[in-house]
GUPA-236909 format. One record per residue: residue in one letter; y negated, x negated, z of N, C-alpha, C in turn. Coordinates in steps of 0.2 Angstrom, whole numbers, padded with zeros to 4 digits, always signed. Each point is the difference from the previous one (the first is absolute). Layout:
residues N
AYXZYXZYXZ/...
This chain:
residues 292
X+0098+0024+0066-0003-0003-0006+0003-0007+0000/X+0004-0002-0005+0003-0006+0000-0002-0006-0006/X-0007+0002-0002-0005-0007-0003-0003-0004+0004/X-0002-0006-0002-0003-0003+0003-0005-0001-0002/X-0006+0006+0004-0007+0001-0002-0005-0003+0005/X+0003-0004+0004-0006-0005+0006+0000-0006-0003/X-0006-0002+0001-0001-0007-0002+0005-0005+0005/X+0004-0006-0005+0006-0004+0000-0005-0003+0007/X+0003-0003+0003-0002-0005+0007+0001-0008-0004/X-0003-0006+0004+0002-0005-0004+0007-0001+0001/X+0005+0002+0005+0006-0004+0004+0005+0005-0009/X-0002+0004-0003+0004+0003-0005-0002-0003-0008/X-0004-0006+0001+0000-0001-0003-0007+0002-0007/X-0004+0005+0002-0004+0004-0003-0010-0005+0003/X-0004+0007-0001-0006-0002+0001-0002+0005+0004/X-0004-0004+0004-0003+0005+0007-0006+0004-0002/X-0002+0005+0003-0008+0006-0005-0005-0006+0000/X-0001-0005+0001-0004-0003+0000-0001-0004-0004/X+0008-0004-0003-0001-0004-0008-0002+0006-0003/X+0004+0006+0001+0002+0003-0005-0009+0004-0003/X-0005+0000+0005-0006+0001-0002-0003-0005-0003/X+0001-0007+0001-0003-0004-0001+0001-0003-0006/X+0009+0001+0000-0001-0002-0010-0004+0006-0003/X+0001+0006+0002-0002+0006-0005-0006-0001-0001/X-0005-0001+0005-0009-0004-0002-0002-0004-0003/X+0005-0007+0001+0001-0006-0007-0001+0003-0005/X+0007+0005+0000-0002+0001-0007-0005+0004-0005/X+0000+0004+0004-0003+0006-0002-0009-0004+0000/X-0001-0005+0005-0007-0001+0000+0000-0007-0007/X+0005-0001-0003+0003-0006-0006-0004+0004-0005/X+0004+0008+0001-0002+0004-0006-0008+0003-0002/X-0001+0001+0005-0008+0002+0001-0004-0005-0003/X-0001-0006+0003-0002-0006-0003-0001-0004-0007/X+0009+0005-0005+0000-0004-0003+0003-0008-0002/X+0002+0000+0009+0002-0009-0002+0008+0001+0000/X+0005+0005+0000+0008+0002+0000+0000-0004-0009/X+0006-0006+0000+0000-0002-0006+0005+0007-0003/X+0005+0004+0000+0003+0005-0002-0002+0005+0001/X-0006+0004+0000+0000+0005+0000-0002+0004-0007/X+0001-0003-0005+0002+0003-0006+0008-0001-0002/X+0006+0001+0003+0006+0001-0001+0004+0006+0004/X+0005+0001+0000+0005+0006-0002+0000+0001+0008/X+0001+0007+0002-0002+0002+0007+0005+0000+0006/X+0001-0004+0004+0002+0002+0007+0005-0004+0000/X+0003-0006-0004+0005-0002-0001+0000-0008+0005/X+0004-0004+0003+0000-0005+0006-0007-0003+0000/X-0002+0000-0006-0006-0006+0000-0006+0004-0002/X+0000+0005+0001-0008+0005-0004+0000+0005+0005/X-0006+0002+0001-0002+0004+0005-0001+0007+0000/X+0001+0006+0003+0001+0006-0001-0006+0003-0003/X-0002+0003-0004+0004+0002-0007-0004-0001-0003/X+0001-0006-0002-0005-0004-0008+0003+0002-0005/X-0003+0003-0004+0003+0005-0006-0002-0005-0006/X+0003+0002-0008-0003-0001-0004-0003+0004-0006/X-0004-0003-0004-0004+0006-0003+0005+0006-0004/X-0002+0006+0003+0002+0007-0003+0002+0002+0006/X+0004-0004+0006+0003+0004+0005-0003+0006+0004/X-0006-0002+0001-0004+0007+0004+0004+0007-0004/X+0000+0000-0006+0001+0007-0005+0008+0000+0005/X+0002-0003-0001+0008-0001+0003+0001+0003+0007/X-0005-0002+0005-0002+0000+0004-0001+0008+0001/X-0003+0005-0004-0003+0005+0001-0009+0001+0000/X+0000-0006-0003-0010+0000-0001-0001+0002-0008/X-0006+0005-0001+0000+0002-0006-0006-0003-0002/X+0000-0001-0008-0008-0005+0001-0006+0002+0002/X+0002+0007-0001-0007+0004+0002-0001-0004+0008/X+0005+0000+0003-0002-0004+0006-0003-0008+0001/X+0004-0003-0004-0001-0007-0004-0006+0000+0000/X-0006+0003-0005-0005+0001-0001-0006+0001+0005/X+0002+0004+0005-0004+0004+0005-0003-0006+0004/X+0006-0006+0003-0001-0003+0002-0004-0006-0001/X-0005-0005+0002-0003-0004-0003+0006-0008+0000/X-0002-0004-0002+0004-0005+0001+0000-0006+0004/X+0005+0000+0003+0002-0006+0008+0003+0004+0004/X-0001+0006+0000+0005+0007+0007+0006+0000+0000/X+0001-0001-0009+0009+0000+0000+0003-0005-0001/X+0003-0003+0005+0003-0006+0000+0007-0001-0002/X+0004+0008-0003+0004+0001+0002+0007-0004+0004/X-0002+0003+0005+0004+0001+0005+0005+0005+0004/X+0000+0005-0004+0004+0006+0002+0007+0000-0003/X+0002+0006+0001+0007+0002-0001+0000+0008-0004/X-0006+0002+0001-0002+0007-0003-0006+0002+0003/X+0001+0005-0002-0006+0005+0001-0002+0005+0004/X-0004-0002+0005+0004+0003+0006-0006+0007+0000/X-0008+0000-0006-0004+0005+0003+0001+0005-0006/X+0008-0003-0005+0001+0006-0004+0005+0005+0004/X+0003-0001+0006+0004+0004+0002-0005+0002+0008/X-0005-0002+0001-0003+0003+0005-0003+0005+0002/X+0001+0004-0007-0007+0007+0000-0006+0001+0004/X-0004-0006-0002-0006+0000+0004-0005+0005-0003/X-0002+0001+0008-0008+0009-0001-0007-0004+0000/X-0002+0004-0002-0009-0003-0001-0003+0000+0008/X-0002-0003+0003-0001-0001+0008+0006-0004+0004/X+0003-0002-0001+0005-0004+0003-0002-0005+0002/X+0002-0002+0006+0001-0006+0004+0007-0006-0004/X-0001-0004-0004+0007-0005-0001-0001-0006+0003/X+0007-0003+0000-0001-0007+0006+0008-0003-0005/X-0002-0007-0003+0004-0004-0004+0002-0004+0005/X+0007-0001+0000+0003-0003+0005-0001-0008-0004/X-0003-0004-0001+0004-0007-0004-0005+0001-0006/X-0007+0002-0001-0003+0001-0003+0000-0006-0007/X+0000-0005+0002-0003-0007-0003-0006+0001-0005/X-0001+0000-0006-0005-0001-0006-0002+0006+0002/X+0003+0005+0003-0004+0007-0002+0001+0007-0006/X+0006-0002-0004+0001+0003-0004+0000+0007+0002/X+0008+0001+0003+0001+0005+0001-0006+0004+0003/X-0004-0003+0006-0005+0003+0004-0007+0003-0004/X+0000-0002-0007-0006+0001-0005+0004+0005-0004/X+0007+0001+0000+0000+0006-0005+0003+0007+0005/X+0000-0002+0007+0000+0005+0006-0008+0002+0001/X-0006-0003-0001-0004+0003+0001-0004+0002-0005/X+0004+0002-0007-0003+0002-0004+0002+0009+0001/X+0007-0001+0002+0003+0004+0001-0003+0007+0006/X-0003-0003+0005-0002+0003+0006-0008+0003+0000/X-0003-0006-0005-0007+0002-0002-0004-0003+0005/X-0006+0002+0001-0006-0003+0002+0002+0003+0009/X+0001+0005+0000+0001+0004+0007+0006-0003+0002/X+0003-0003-0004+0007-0004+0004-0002-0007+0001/X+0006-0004+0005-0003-0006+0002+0007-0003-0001/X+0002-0007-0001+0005-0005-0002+0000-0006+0005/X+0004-0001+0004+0002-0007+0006+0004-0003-0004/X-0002-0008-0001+0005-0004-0003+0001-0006+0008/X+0007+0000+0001+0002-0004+0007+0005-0008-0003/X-0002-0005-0002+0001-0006-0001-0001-0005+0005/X+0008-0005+0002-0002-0003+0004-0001-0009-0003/X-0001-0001-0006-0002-0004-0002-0007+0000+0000/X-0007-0006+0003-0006+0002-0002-0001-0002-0007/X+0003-0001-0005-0003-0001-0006-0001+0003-0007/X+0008+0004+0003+0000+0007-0002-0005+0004+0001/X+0001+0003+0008-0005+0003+0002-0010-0003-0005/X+0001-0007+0003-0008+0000-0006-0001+0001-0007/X+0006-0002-0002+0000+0002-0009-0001+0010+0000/X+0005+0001+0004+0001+0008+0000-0010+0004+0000/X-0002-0005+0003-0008+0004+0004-0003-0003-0007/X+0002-0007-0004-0005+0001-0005+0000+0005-0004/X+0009+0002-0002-0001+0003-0006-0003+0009+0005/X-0002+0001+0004-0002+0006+0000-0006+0001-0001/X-0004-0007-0002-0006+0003-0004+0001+0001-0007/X+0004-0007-0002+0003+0003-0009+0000+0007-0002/X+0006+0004+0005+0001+0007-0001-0005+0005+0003/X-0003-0002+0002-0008+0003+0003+0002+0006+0005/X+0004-0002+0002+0006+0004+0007-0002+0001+0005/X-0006+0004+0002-0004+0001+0006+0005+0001+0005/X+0005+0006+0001+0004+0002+0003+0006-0005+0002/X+0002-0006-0001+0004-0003+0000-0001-0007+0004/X+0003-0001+0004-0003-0007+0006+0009-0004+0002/X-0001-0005-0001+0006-0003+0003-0002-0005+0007/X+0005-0002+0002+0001+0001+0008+0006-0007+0003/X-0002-0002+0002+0004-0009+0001+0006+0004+0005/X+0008-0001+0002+0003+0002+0004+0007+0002-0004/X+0005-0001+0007+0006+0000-0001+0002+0006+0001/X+0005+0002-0007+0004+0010-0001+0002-0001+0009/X+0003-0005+0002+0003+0001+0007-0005+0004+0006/X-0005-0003-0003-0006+0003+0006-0006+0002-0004/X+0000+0006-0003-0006+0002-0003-0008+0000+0002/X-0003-0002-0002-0007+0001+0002-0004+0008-0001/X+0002+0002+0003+0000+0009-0003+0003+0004+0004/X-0008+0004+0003+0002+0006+0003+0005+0004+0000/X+0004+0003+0007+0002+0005-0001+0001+0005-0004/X+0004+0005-0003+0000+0004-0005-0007+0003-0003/X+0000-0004-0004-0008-0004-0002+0002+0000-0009/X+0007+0002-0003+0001-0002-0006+0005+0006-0003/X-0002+0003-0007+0005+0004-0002+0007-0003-0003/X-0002-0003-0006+0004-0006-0002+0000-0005+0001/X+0009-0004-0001-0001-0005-0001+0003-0003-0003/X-0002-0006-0004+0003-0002-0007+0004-0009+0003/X+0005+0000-0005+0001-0008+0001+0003-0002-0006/X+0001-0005-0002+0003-0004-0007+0003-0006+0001/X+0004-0002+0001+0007-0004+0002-0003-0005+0004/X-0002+0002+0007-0001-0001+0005+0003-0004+0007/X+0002+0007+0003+0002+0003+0003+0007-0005+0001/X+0004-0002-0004+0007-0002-0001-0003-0005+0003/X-0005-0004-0001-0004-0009+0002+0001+0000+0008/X-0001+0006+0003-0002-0001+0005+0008+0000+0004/X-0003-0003+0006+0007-0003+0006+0003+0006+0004/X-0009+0004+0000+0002+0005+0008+0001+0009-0005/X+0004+0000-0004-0002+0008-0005+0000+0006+0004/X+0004+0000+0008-0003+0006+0001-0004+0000+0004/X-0004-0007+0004-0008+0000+0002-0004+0004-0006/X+0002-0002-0007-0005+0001-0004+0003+0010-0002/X+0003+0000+0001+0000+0007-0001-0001+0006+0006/X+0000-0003+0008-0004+0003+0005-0008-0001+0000/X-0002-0006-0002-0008+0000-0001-0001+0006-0006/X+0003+0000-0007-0001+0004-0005-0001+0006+0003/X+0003+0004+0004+0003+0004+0004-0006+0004+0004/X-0002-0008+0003-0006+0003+0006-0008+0000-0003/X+0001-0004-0007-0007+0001-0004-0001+0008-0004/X+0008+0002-0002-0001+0004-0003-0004+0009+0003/X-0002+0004-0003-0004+0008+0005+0007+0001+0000/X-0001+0008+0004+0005+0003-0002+0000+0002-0007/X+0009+0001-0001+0001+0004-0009-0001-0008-0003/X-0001-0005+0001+0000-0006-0006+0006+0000-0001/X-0003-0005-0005+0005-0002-0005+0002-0007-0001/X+0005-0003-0003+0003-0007+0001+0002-0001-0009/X-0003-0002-0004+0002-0002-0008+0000-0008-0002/X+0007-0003-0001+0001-0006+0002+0003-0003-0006/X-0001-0004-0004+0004-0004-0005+0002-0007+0003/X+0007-0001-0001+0001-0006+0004+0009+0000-0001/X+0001-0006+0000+0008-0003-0002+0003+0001+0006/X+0007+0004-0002+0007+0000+0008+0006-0005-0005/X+0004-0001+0004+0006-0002-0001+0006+0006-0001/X+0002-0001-0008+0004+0005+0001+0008+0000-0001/X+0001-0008+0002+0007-0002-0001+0000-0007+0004/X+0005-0003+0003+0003-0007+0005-0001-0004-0006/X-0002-0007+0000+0001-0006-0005+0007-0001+0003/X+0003-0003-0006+0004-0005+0003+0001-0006+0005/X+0006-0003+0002-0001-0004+0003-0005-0002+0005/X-0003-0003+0002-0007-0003+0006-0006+0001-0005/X-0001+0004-0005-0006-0003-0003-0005+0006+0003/X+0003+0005+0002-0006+0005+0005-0004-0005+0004/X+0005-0004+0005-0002-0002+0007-0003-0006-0003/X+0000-0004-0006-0002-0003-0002-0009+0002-0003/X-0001+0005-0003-0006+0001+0000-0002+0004+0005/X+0001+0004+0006-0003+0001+0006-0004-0007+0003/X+0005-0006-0001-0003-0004+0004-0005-0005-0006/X-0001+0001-0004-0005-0004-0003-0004+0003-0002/X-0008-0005+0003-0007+0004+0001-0003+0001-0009/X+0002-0003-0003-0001+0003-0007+0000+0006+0000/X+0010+0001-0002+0002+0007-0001-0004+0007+0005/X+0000-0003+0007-0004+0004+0003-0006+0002-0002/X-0003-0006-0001-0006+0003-0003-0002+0004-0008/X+0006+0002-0001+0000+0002-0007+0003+0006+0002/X+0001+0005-0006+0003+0008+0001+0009+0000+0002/X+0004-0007+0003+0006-0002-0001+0002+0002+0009/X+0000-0006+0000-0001-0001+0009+0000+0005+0006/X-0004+0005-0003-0002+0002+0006+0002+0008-0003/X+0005+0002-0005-0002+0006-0002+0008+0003+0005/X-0001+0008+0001+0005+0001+0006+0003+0004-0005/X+0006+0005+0003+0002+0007-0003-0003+0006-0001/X+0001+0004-0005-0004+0005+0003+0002+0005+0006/X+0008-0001+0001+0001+0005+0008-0003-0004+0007/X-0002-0006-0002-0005-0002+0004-0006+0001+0001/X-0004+0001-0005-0006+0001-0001-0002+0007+0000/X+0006+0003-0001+0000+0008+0003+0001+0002+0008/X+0003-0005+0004+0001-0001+0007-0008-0002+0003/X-0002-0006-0002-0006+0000+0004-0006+0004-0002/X-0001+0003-0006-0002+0006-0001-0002+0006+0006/X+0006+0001+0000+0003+0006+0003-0001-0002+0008/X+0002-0006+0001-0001-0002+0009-0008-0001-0002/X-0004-0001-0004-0010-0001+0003+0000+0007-0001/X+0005+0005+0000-0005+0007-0001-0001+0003-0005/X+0001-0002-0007+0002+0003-0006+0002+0006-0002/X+0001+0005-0003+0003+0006-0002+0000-0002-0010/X+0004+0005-0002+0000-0001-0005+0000-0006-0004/X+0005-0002+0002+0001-0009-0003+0003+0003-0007/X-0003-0004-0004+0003-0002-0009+0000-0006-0001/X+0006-0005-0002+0000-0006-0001+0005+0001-0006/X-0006+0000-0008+0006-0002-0005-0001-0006-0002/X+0004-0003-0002+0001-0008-0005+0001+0003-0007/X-0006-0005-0004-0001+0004-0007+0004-0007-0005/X+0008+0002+0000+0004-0004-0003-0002-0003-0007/X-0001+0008-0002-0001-0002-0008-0007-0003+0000/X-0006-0001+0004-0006+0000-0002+0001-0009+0004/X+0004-0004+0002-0002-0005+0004+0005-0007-0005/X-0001+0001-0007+0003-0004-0006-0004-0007+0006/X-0006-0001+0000-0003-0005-0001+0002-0005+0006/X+0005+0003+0005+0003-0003+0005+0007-0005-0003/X+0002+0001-0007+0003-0003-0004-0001-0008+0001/X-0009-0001+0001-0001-0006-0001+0000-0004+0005/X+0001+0002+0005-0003-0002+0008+0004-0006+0000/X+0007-0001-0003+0003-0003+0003+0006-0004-0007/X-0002-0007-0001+0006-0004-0004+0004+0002-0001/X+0003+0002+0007+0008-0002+0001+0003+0005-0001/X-0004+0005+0001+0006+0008+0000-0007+0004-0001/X+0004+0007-0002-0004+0005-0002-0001+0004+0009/X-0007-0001+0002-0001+0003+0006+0001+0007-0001/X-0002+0003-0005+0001+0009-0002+0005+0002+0003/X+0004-0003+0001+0006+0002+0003+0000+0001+0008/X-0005-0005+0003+0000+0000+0006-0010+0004+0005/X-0002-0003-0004-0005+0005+0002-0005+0004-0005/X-0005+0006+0002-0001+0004-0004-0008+0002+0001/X-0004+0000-0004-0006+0002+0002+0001+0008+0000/X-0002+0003+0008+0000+0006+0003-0007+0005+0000/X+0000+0007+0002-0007+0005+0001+0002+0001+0007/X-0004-0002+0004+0001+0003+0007-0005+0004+0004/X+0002+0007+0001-0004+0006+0003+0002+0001+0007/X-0005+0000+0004+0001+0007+0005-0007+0000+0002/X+0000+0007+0005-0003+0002+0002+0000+0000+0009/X-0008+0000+0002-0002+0001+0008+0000+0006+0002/X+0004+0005+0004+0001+0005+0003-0008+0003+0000/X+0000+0007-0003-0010+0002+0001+0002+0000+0010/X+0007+0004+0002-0002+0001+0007+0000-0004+0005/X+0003-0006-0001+0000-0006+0004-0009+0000+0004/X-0003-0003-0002-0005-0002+0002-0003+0005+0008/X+0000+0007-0003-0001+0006+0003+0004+0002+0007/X+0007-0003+0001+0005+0000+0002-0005-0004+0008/X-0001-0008-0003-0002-0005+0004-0005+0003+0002/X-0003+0002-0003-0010+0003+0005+0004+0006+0006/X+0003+0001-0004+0003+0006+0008+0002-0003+0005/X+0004-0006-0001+0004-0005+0005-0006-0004+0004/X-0006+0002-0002-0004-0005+0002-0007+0005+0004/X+0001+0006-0001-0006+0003+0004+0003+0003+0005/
């Protein structure tokens, strides 16, 4: 594999996993709050944060109003890239686990979906997210639905304890992505499943302007920075144990990345994507033998 999907060291000029958390909290906890002066402008672009949308996008996005509706108001921040619980085929009784949950949206229309006998983990490592997220689960009168303070790198979450799991342009923020896809891995039972909306790179910028946004805690912190390829993202996959990898980029559906950026049409270069796979049902089984 010849992308650069490890987090930059500082001697290359980049950000260590530790800025690279630490802006993503700024920000994200700017937003929770309330006090980010832009967070009603165009999404993911050097100076705005990933994925501030403007009004209509959800529809864009893959949210239909019925969904709109369902939800009470404060959960949708919009901050997605799509729609990750229309491609998830959720059953009534399911365990879900939202990787990057924040206001709780996606997590309130995943436990509508699973019902009263199902149950919804939302895992943010912002705490203001995380308490905005707990108020609105009274709004939605969400019995089944609990959010949970903690980094995708290190879930707070038993072993294969989860059938799905969902995430919404997440994933890309984080420093360590196959950390987060071996924890996803070990939370999932056997037979889970992995449904992911989230931003790859699907073309070289020119000139230094890649390594110039690698190394700026903005861009990183937005759906820019940090976003990899997909034959990468199919690589760490497949190395946490994955089966069944789908990684499509929804060209024609990802107009709204037109606006990320001044200077050039980003469309060209990155692509909001649907990412699937699945946990081996025999794996798990495999390990008990190994171990009696």
């Amino acid at each position: 594999m010849t992308d650069n999907t490890s987090t930059p060291e500082p001697d290359d000029g980049g950000l260590t996993a530790t800025e690279q958390h630490t802006t993503v909290r700024e920000r994200y906890s700017e937003i929770a709050t309330g006090t980010r002066a832009d967070t009603d402008t165009s999404c993911c672009s050097d100076t705005e944060s990933c994925c501030e949308t403007t009004a209509g996008l959800p529809h864009e996005l893959g949210y239909t109003e019925a969904d709109l509706d369902a939800v009470a108001d404060g959960a949708n921040l919009n901050l997605g890239c799509g729609n990750p619980t229309a491609i998830a085929s959720l059953d009534a009784g399911d365990t879900i686990l939202d990787l990057g949950s924040g206001g709780g949206f996606d997590c309130f229309l995943a436990a509508r979906e699973v019902g009263p006998t199902g149950r919804v983990i939302g895992v943010d490592m912002t705490p203001e997210m995380v308490e905005k997220a707990r108020e609105n689960v009274a709004k939605n009168d969400a019995a089944n639905v609990e959010f949970r303070l903690g980094e995708i790198e290190h879930l707070p979450v038993a072993d294969a304890s989860v059938d799905v799991i969902l995430s919404n342009c997440v994933i890309n923020l984080s420093p360590e992505k196959p950390q987060v896809f071996r924890e996803a891995y070990r939370v999932l039972k056997p037979g889970g499943r992995l449904a992911v909306s989230d931003v790859v790179r699907t073309a070289e910028l020119p000139g230094d302007r890649w390594e110039h946004l690698q190394a700026d805690p903005t861009s990183v912190a937005s759906c820019i920075g940090g976003a990899v390829t997909v034959s990468a993202l199919e690589a760490m996959l497949t190395d946490a144990g994955f089966t069944d990898v789908s990684i499509v980029p929804k060209t024609e559906d990802s107009e709204f990345i037109n606006e990320w950026d001044d200077e050039r049409d980003l469309s060209e270069y990155f692509a909001a994507a649907r990412i699937e796979a699945e946990k081996p049902a025999s794996e798990p089984d495999q390990k008990q033998e190994n171990t009696e």
